[in-house]
C-alpha positions in Angstrom: 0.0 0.0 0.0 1.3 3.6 -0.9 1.3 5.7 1.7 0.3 9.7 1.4 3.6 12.3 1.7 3.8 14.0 4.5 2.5 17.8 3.0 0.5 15.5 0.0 -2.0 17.9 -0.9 -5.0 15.6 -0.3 -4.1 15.8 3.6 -3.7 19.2 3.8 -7.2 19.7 2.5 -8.6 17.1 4.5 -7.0 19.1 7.9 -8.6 22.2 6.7 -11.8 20.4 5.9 -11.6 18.8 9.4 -10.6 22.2 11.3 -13.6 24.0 9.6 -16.1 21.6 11.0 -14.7 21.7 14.5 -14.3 25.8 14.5 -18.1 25.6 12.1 -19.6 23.1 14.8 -18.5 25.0 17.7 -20.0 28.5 16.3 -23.1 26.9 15.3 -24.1 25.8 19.0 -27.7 27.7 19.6 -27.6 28.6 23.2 -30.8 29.5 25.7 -29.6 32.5 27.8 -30.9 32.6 31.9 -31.6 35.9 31.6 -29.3 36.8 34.4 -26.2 38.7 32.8 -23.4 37.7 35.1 -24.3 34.4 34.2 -25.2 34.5 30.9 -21.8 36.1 30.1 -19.6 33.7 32.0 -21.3 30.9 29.7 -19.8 30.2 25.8 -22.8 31.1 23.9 -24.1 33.7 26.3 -26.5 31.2 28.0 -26.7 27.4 28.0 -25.7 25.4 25.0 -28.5 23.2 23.4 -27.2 19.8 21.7 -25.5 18.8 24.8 -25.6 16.7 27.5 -25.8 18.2 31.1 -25.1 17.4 34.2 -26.8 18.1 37.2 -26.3 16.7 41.4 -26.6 18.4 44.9 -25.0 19.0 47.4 -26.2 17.7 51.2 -27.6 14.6 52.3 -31.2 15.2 50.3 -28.6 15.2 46.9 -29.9 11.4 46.5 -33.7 12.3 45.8 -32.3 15.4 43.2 -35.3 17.6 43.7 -33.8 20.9 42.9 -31.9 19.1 39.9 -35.5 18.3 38.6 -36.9 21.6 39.2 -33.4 23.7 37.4 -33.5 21.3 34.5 -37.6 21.8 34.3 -37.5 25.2 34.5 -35.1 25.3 31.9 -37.1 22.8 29.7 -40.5 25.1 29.9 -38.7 27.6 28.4 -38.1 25.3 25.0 -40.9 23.9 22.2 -41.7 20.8 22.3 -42.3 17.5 24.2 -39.8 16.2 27.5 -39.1 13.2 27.9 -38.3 12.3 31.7 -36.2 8.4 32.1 -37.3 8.0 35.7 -34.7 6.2 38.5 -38.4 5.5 40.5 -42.0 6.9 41.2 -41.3 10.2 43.2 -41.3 12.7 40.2 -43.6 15.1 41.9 -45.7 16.5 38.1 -47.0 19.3 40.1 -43.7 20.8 41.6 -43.0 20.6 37.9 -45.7 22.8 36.5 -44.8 25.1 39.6 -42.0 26.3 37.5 -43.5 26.8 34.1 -43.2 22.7 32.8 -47.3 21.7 32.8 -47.4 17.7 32.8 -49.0 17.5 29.1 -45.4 17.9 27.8 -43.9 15.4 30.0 -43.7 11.6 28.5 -43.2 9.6 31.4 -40.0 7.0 31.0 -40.1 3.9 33.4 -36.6 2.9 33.5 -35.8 1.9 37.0 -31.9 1.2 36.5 -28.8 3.1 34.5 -28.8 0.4 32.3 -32.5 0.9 31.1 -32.0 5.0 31.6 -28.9 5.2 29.3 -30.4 3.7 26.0 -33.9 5.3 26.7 -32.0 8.8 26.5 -30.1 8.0 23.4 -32.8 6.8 21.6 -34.8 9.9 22.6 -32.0 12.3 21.7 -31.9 11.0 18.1 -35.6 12.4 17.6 -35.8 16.3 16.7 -38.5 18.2 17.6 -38.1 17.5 21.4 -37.4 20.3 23.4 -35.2 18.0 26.0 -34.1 14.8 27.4 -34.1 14.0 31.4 -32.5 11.4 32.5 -31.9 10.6 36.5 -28.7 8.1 37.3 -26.6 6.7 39.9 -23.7 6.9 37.6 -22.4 8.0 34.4 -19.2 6.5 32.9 -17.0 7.8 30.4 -18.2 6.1 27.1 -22.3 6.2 27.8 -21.7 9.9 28.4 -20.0 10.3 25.2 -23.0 8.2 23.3 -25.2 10.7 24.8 -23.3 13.9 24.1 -23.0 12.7 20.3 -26.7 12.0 20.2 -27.3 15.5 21.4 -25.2 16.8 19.3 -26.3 15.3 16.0 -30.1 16.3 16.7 -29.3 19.7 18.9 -31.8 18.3 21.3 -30.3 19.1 25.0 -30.2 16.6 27.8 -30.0 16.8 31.4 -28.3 14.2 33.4 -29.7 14.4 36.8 -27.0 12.6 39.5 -29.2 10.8 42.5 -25.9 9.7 44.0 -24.8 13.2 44.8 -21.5 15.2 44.6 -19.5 12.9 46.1 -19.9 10.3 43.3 -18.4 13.0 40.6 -16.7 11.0 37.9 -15.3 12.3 34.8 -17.7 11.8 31.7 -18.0 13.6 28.3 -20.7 16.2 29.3 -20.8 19.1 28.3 -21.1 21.2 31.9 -22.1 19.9 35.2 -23.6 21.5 37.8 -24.6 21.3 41.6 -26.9 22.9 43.2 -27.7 24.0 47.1 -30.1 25.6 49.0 -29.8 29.0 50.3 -31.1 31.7 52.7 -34.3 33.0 51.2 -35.1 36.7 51.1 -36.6 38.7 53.7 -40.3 37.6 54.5 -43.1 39.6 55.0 -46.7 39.2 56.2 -48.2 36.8 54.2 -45.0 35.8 52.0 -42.4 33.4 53.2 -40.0 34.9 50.6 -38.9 33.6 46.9 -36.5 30.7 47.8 -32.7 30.9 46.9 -30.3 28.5 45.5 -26.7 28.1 45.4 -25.9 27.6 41.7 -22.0 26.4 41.4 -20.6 25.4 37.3 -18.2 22.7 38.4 -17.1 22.3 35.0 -17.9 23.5 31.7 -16.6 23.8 28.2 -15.0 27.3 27.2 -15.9 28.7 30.6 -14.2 28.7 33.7 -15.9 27.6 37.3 -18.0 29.6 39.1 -20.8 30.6 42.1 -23.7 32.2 41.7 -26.8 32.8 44.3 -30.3 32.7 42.5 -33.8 33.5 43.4 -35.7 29.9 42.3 -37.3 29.7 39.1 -41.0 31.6 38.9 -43.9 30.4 37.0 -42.4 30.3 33.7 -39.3 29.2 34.2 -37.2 31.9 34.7 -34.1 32.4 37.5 -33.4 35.6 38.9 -31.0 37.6 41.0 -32.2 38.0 44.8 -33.2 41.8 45.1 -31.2 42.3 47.5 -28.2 41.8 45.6 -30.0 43.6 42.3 -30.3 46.5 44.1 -26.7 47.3 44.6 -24.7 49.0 42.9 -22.8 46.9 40.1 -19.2 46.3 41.2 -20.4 45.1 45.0 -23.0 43.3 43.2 -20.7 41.2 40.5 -17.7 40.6 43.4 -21.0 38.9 45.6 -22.2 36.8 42.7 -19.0 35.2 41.2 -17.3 33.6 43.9 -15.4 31.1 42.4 
């Protein structure tokens, strides 16, 4: 067999063809923005990147049930077109605590998958149908190689997934996902007479493509899905403000 020179001309095109769908690919990424600036311009894309796979755990010794994993990656979800499909790790999806923040249960199609092995090819199958607006999937673990089946699936059909972690933090393992994240409850805002105060979260990027870690505190997400910043933090002035809300 003859083997290609070194500079042959048919490999140099084939490295330009190559670095233009990598730089192309990259570029392309559509991108759903939190509304909240110092986090949408920390993220690549100014918000967070559809066609990807995301990961999601808590921190505390409630991180095993996920429930504010399932209410970030709902409220994100209402905000999209389209059908969810949920793979569920048991029977304690609460549907209203879902429509709480914007995702009614008409949009939800209900996955019983009871063990990673049943929740890892129900997501990738999903993710290879367009038109959803987003895979949820909720696992004990996720290896290296069935991450990087998932993130491919996302990325071939730009649907977004969310990889909710019922073991916690402390089961971290390196995978092919595109960010992960952990959430934490926080102090709430002042209460008043008949209001308890919008709760707070603790929202921490561990890791993320193009973007560096950071901290953020957020009000919970309303009705339609939306984050925002706790008034009293949106009410000072913006250098105090920003040096509060990244605290990486």
């Amino acid at each position: 067999m003859q083997l290609a020179a070194p500079h042959s001309p048919a490999l140099t095109a084939l490295r330009e063809k190559l670095g233009r769908m990598c730089a192309g690919g990259e570029a392309d990424r559509k991108a759903l923005p939190f509304g909240i600036d110092a986090v949408d311009r920390w993220l690549p894309g100014g918000g967070l990147v559809l066609g990807a796979v995301h990961e999601i755990c808590e921190q505390g010794t409630d991180a095993a049930r996920a429930s504010l994993s399932a209410l970030f990656a709902a409220a994100i979800l209402a905000r999209l077109p389209g059908p969810v499909i949920w793979c569920l790790h048991s029977r304690d999806l609460f549907a209203p605590a879902l429509a709480r923040v914007g995702l009614h249960p008409d949009r939800v199609i209900y996955c019983e998958t009871w063990k990673d092995s049943e929740v890892l090819p129900a997501m990738e199958e999903g993710l290879r149908h367009g038109g959803l607006a987003g895979v949820v999937g909720e696992l004990v673990r996720l290896p290296l190689t069935p991450s990087r089946r998932l993130q491919l699936a996302a990325e071939a059909s730009g649907v977004v997934a969310f990889v909710l972690r019922r073991s916690g933090a402390k089961a971290d393992e390196n995978n092919a996902c595109f960010s992960r994240w952990r959430l934490s409850s926080s102090p709430s805002g002042p209460m008043s007479d008949f209001d308890m105060g919008r709760a707070c979260w603790q929202l921490e990027l561990l890791r993320c493509r193009g973007a560096e870690a950071n901290t953020w505190t957020v009000e919970a997400p309303d009705a339609k899905g939306h984050l925002a910043i706790p008034a009293d933090l949106g009410d000072r002035s913006p250098a105090p403000a920003e040096w509060r809300l990244a605290t990486a």
